[in-house]
N, C-alpha and C positions, 0 to 999 in steps of 0.2 A: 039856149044861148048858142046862137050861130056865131063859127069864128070869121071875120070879115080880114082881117088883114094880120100882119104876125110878121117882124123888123129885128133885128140883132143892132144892138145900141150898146158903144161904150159895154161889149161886155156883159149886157142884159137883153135875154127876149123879151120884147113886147110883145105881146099879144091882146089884138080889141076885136072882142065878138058885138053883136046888135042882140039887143034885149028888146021888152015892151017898150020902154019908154027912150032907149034912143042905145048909145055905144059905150062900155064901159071896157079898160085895159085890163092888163094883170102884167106883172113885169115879172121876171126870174133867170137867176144867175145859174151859167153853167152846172156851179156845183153844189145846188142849191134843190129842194125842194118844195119850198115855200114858195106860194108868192107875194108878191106886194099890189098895193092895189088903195085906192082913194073910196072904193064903194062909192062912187059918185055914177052918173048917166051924161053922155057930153050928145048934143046935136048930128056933130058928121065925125067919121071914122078918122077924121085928120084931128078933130079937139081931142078925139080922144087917144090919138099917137102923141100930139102934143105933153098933153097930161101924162100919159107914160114915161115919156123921154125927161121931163122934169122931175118926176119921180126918183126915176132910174135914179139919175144924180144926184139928188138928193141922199140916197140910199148909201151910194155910193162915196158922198162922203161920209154920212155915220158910218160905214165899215173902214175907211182909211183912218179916222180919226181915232175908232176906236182901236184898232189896233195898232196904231203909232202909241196912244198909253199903255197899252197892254204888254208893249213890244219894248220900242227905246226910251219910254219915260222912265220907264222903272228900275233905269239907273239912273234917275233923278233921286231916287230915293221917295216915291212916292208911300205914301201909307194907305191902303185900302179903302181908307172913310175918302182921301181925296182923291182918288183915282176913281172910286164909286161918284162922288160928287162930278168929279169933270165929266165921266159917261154922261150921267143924267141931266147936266146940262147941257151935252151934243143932242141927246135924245129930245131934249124942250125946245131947243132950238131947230131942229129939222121940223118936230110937228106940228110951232106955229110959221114956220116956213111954209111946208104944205097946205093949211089951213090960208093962209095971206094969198096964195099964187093960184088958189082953187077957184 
C-alpha cells in the first residue's frame, strides 16, 4: 500500500494510499489512534479523498452527538437504558448513512 495523497479535514487526517485494485482512505483524529475507513477501493485518488472527507463527518457527528448525551443530557435525567438506546441509534443511523452515500 503506497500512500498517494494525505489532507487534514475538519480536524481529521485523511489519508489514501493505491492498492491492487484502485485507492482506498483511512481518516484519524489528532488524538486518536484508530482509524476509520469504508474498506472499500474508489478509481482516482480524488473518490477516494472524497469518500474520506464524508466519512470524517460523518464520524464526526457520532462523536458530537455522543458526547452531547454523555455530557448535558444527563441532566435531563437520562436513565442508562435510554442514553444506551439514543447511542445506538446515532450509531444505526451514521452506518446506514455510510452504506447509502457509498
Amino acid at each position: 500500500m503506497d500512500l498517494m495523497s494525505e489532507e487534514f479535514y475538519h480536524g481529521w487526517m485523511i489519508q489514501v494510499a493505491q492498492e491492487q485494485m484502485g485507492y482506498s482512505f483511512q481518516c484519524f483524529m489528532a488524538e486518536q489512534q484508530n482509524a476509520v475507513t469504508d474498506a472499500q477501493s474508489y478509481l482516482t485518488v480524488e473518490q477516494a479523498l472524497c469518500a474520506g472527507r464524508l466519512r470524517a463527518d460523518l464520524e464526526s457527528v457520532r462523536l458530537s452527538l455522543t458526547t452531547f448525551l454523555r455530557g448535558k443530557l444527563q441532566f435531563l435525567w437520562l436513565n442508562s437504558d435510554e442514553r444506551n438506546a439514543l447511542e445506538h441509534s446515532i450509531a444505526q443511523y451514521i452506518d446506514a448513512a455510510k452504506h447509502q452515500l457509498s
